[in-house]
C-alpha positions as a Python dict, from the first residue, in 0.01 Angstrom:
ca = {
    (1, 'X'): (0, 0, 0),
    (2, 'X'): (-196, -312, 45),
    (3, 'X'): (-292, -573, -260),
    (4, 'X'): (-625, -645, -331),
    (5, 'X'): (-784, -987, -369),
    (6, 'X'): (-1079, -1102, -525),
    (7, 'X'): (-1404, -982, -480),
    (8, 'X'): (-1750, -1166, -461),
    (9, 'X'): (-2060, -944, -540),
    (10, 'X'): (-2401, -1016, -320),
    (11, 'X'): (-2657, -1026, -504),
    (12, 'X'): (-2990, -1007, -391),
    (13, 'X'): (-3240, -1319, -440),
    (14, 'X'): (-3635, -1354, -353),
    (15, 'X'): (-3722, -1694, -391),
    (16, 'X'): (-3475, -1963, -338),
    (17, 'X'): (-3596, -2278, -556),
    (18, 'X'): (-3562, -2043, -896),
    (19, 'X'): (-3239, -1893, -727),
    (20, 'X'): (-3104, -2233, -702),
    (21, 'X'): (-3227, -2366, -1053),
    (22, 'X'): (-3128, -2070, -1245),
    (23, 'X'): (-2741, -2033, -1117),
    (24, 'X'): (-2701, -2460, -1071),
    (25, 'X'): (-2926, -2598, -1342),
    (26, 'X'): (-2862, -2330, -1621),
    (27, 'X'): (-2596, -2132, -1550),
    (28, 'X'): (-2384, -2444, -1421),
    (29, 'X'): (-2259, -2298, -1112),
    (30, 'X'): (-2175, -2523, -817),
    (31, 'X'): (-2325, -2477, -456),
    (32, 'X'): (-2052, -2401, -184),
    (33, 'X'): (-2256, -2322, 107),
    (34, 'X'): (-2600, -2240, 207),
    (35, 'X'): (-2683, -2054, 547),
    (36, 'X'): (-3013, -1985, 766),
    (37, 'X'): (-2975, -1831, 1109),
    (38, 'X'): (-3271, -2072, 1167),
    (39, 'X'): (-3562, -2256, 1004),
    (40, 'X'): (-3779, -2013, 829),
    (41, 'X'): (-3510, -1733, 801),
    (42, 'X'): (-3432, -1584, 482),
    (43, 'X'): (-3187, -1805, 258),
    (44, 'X'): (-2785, -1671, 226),
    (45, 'X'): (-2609, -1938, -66),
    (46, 'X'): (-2259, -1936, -222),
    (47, 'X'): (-2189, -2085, -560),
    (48, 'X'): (-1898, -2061, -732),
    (49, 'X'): (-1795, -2127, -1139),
    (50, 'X'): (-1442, -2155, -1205),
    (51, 'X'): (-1289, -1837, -1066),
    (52, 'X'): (-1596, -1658, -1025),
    (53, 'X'): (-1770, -1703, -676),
    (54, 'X'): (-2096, -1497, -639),
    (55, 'X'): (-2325, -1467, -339),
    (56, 'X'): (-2676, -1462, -327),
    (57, 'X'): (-2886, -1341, -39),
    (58, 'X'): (-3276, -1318, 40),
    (59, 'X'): (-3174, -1101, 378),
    (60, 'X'): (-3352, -706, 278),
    (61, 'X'): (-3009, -464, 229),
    (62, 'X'): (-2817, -728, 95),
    (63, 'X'): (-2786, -611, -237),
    (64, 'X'): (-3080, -435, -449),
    (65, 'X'): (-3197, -580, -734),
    (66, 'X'): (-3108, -515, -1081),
    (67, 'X'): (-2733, -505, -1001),
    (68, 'X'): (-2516, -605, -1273),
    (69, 'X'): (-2125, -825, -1251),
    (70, 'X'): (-1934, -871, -1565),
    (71, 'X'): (-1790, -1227, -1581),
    (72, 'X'): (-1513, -1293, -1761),
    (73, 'X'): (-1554, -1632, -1976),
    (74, 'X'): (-1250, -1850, -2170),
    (75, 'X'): (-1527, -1896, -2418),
    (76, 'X'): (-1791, -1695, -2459),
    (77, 'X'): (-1970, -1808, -2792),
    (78, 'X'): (-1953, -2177, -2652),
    (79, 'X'): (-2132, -2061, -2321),
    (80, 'X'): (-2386, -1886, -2466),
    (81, 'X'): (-2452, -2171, -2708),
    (82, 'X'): (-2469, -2357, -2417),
    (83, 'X'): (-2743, -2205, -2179),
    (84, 'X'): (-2943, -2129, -2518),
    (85, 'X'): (-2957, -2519, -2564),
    (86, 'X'): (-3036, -2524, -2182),
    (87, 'X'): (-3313, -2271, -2193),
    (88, 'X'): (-3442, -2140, -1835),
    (89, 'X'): (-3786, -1944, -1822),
    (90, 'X'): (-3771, -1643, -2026),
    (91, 'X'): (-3418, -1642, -1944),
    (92, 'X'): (-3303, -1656, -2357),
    (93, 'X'): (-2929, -1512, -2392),
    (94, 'X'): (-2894, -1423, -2789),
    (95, 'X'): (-2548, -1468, -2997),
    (96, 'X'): (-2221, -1260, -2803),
    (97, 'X'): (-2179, -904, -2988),
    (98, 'X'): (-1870, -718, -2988),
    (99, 'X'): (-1803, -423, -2799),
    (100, 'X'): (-1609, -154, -2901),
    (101, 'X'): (-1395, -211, -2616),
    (102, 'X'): (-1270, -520, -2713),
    (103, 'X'): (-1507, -805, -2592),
    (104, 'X'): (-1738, -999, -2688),
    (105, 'X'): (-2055, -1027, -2455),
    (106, 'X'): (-2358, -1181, -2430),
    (107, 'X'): (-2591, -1078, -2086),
    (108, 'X'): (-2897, -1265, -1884),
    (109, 'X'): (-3104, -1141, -1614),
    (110, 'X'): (-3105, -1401, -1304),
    (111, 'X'): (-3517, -1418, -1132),
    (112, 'X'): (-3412, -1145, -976),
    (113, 'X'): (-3369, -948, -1226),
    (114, 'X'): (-2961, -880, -1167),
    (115, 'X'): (-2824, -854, -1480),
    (116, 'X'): (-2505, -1097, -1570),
    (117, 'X'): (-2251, -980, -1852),
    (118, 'X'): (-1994, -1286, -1942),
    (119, 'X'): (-1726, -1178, -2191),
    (120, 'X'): (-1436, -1291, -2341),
    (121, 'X'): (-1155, -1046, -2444),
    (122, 'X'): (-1076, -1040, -2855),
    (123, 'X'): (-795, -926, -3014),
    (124, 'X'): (-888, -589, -3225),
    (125, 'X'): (-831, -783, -3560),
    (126, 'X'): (-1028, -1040, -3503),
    (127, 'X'): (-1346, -1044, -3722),
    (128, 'X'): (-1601, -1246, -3515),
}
């Protein structure tokens, strides 16, 4: 049976300025790669974090809005703290709660209202 690799969601953007400033400026992502089949054409971008490379695309069927992608984070208390000292629009992630399945997440909707869970694993006795 094959092995699978990565994977790299599409999610789906409507206005590329706010696209940009929201995953480069706030989030801290870095641009890879962005792609018009000509002037005028709807924007298709790459950006990439680490390990986690997302895709963001203005093309209709690419994607529907209000997706959601879990990102896993070495530290998610630190990252949170982070974008809160940032700030983007109404964008306002709150302090990283524990889930009963043993993470602790915090979540922020992108201007396209996809929603992005980052989490980092904790061990079971942990009390944060």
């Amino acid at each position: 049976m094959a092995t699978l690799g990565t994977v790299t969601p599409v999610l789906r953007s409507f206005d590329a300025a706010r696209t940009r400033a929201f995953y480069l400026d706030f989030l801290g992502f870095e641009l890879v790669f962005e792609h018009r089949f000509e002037p005028g054409m709807p924007l298709y971008m790459g950006v990439t974090s680490g390990d986690c490379t997302l895709h963001l695309s203005e093309h209709y069927g690419d994607g529907a809005p209000g997706a959601s992608v879990r990102i896993a984070c070495d530290d998610v208390v630190a990252y949170a703290a982070a974008l809160r000292a940032r700030g983007f629009e109404n964008a306002r992630p709150g302090e990283p709660q524990r889930m009963p399945w043993g993470t602790l997440e915090v979540g922020v909707h992108d201007p396209s209202h996809n929603r992005l869970t980052f989490f980092t694993p904790v061990d079971g006795d942990d009390d944060e």
